[in-house]
Every structure is written in C-alpha cells, then in structure tokens.
N, C-alpha and C positions, 0 to 999 in steps of 0.2 A: 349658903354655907359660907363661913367666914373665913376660909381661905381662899376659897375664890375670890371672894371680894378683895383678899389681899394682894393676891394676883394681878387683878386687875387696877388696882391704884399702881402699882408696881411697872405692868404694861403703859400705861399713860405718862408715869414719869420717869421711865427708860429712855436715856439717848441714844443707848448703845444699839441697833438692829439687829445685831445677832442677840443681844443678853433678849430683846423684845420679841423676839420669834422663840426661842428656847422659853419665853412664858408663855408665846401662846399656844403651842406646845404642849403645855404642860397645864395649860388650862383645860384643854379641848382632849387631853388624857384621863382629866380629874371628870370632864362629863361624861366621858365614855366610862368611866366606872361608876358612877353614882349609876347611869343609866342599866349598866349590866347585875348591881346589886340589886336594884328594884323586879327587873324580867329573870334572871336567874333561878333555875329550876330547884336549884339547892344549894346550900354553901359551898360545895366543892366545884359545881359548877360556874359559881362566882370565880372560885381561886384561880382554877384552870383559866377562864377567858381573862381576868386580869393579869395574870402575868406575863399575858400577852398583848401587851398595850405600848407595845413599843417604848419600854424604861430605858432600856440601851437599845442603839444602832442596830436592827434586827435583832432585837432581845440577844445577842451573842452572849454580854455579859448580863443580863438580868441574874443571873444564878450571885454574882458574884452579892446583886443588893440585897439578897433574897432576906434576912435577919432586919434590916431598916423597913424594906417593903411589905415583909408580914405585920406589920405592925400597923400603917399605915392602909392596907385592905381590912383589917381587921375592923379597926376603927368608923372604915367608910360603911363599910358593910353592916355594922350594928347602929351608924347613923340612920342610913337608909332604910332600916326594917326595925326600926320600932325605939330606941335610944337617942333621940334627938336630943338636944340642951348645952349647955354649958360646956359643963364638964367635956362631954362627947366634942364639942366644937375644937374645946383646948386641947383635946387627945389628937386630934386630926392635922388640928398646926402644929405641934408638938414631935409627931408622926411625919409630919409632911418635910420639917425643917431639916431633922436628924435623914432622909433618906436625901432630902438635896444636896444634902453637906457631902456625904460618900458618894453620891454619882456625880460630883463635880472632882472629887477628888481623883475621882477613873479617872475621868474625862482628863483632866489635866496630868495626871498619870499617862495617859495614852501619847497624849501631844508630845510631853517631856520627854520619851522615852528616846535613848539617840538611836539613830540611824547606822546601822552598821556602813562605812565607807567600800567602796568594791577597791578590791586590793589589783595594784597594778602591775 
C-alpha cells in the first residue's frame, strides 16, 4: 500500500523521536486494519473493531474524528476486498492526510488548552 510506504520513508527520515513513534504508531494502526478488513465477518463488523484502534488516547475522542476517519475505513476496506488500483491507493493517502491534519489539530488543541491557576 502506498501509504505505508510513505510512512515509512517518513519514519527513516524523522529526527524528531516523538514525530517517529506517532508514525510507527500509525503504521502498526494502518496494519491492524488492513488485517481486520480482510478476517472481518462483515462490513459493520469491520467499522465497529476499527474504530477502535486506538485514533485518540483510549479512543476518548475518536468520536470527535469520526467524518475524516469514515472516509479513510471506507477506503481501506474496499481496498482490501476487492478495489485495489490507483485511484483506491490515492483515495487512501488522500483519506489518510485530511484525518492526520484534524487529529493533530486535537492533539495540539489539547496541549494549548490553558490550565486553569488554583486560586489562592
């Protein structure tokens, strides 16, 4: 799959060890769903165990990606069962990019958020 492989040029030419663990990460997420669209009983049974792949921090806020991340199960799921190609490859980085972008945004959304002071 050609985002994996993007992934991993990506890992190799990472300085950063947190940005390089948040890809591998995120590699070893993207195999745990290819693997679960291929043994999955049925499409819904796909959705239900992929949305639970640890997107956020005990899926707390996965709700929040749910609009980027349907797109991108969608995607992997019709690669893995029978849609392979082109097209499907670019729907997947395409899918893959627009969900990275809003869960970095939490993410840095979370960090920012200030700290309320205890009043003294």
């Amino acid at each position: 799959m050609r985002l994996m492989e993007e992934l991993l040029r990506h890992i190799a030419q990472e300085q950063s060890l947190f940005r390089a663990q948040l890809l591998r990460e995120d590699l070893a997420r993207l195999n745990k769903l290819r693997d679960l669209a291929r043994t999955a009983a049925s499409a819904a049974a796909y959705e239900k165990g992929a949305l639970r792949l640890g997107w956020t921090l005990g899926n707390l806020r996965t709700h929040e990606l749910r609009e980027p991340l349907d797109v991108l199960l969608d995607a992997v799921y019709a690669y893995e069962t029978g849609t392979a190609g082109e097209e499907q490859e670019a729907r997947i980085v395409e899918a893959w990019h627009a969900l990275h972008r809003i869960r970095m945004e939490r993410l840095v959304g979370c960090l920012s958020t200030p700290v309320p002071r205890p009043t003294e």
